[in-house]
C-alpha positions as CSV (number, residue, x, y, z in Angstrom):
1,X,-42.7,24.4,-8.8
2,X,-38.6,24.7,-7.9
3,X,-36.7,24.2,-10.6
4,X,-34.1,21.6,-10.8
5,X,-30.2,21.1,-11.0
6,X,-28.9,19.9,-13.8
7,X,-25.7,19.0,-11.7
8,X,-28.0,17.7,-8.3
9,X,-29.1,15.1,-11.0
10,X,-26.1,14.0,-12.1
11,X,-24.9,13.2,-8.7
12,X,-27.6,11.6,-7.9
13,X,-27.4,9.8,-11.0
14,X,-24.0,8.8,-10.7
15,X,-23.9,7.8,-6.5
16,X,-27.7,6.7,-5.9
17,X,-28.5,6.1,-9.6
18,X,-29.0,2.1,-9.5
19,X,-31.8,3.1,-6.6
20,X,-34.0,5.5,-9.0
21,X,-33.1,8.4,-6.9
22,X,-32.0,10.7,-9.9
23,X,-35.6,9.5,-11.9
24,X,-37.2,10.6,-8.4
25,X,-35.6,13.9,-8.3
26,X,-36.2,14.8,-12.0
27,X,-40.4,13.5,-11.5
28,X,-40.3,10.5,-13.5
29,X,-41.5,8.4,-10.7
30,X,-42.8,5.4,-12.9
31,X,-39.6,4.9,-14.3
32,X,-37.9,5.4,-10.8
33,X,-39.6,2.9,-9.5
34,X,-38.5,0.1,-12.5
35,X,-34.9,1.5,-11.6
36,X,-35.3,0.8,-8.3
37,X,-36.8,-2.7,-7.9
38,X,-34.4,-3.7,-11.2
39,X,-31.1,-2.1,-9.6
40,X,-30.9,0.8,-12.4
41,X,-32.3,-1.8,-15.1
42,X,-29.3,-4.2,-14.6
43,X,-26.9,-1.1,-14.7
44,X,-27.9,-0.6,-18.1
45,X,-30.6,2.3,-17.9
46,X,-28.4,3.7,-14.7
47,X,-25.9,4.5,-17.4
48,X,-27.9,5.3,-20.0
49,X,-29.3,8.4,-17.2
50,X,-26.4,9.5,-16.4
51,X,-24.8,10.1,-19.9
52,X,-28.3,12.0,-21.2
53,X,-28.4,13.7,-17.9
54,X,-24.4,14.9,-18.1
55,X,-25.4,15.7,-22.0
56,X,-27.9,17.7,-20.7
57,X,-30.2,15.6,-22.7
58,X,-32.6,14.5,-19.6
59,X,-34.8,17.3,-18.5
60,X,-36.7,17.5,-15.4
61,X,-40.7,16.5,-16.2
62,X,-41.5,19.9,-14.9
63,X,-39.8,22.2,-17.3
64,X,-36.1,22.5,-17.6
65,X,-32.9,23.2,-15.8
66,X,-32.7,25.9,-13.3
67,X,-31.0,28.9,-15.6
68,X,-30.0,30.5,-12.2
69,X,-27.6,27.9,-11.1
70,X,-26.8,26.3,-14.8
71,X,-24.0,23.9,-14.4
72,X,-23.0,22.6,-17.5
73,X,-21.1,19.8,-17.1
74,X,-18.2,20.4,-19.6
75,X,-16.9,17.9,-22.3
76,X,-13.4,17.9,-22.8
77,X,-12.6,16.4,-26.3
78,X,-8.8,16.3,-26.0
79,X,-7.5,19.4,-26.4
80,X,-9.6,22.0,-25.0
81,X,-13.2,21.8,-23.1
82,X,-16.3,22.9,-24.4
């Protein structure tokens, strides 16, 4: 199976997020669908993706993130990012 982008997710997750599409993308289909007939769980759960999906935290059902194309989305924590 193709392996998944960890930044593909968070876009999803941020623009299309309240719609389940990021849930969708990663194979968690039976959570998708709760997202998507509770508009992201109230916007509650839509948030709570996209913060453990930026943290790396969320991993695709499959496996992990594509190593290939590894976009860490960086934190900056005022001063320098890391």
């Amino acid at each position: 199976m193709k392996k998944k982008s960890q930044l593909v997710a968070a876009i999803l997750s941020f623009s299309l997020g309240l719609c389940g599409l990021d849930r969708f993308y990663l194979g968690y289909k039976g959570i998708a669908f709760f997202k998507l007939f509770t508009l992201g769980g109230l916007g509650i759960l839509w948030l709570y993706d996209f913060k453990r999906i930026c943290a790396g935290d969320l991993q695709p059902k499959d496996g992990e993130y594509d190593k290939t194309r590894y976009y860490r989305l960086r934190q900056y924590d005022g001063t320098t990012f890391k």
